[in-house]
matplotlib code that plots the C-alpha trace (Angstrom):
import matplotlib.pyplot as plt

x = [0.0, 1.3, 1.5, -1.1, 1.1, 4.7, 7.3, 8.2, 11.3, 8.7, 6.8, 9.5, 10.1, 6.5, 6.4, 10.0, 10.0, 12.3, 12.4, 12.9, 10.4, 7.8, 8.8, 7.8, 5.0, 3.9, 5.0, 2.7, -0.2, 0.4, 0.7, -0.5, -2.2, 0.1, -0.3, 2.1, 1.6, 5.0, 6.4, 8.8, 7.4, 5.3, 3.7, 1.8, -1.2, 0.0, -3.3, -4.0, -0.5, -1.7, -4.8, -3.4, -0.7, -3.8, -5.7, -2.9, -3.5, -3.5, -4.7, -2.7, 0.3, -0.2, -0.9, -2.8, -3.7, -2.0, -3.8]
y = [0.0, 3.4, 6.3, 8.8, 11.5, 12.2, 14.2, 17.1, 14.7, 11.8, 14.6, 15.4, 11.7, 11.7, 14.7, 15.1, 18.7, 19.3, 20.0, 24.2, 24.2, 22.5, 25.6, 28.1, 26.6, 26.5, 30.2, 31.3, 29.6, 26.5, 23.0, 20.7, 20.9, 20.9, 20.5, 22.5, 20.3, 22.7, 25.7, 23.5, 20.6, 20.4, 17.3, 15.9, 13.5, 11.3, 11.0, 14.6, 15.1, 12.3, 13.6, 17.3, 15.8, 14.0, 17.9, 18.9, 16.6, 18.0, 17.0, 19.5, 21.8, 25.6, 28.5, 27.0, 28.8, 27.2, 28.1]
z = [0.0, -1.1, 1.7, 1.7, 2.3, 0.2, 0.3, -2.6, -3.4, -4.0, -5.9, -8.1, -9.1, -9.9, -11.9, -13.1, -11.7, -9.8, -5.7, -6.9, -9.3, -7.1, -4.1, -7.3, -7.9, -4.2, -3.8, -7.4, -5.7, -8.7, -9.1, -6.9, -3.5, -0.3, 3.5, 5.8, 9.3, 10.3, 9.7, 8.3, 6.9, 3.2, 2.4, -0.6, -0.9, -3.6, -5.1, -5.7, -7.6, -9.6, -10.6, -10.9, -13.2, -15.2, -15.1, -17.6, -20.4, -23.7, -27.1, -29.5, -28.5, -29.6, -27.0, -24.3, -20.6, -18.1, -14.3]

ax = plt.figure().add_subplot(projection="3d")
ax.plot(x, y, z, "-o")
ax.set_aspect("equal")
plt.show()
């Protein structure tokens, strides 16, 4: 059984962001949701990330809006 909860590094081996990029994307208000049980801890449900990884699915490349 998979844990519930992850770690950014397990999110950047999901993702293939990186540990940096996934911070920016927390900071912007992006990517996928995060849980802050410290001041000094972020965590990851690893469901979410998969289904906000699955939300950015495309069918053509061109200009698209990315939220």
């Amino acid at each position: 059984m998979d844990k519930e909860f992850i770690q950014p590094e397990a999110v950047s081996e999901i993702t293939g962001l990186s540990v940096g990029a996934l911070a920016q994307l927390r900071y912007t208000g992006q990517g996928p949701r995060f849980y802050k049980p410290t001041k000094r801890t972020v965590l990851y449900k690893r469901q979410e990330v998969v289904e906000w990884v699955e939300s950015t699915a495309r069918t053509r490349t061109g200009v698209e809006s990315f939220a």
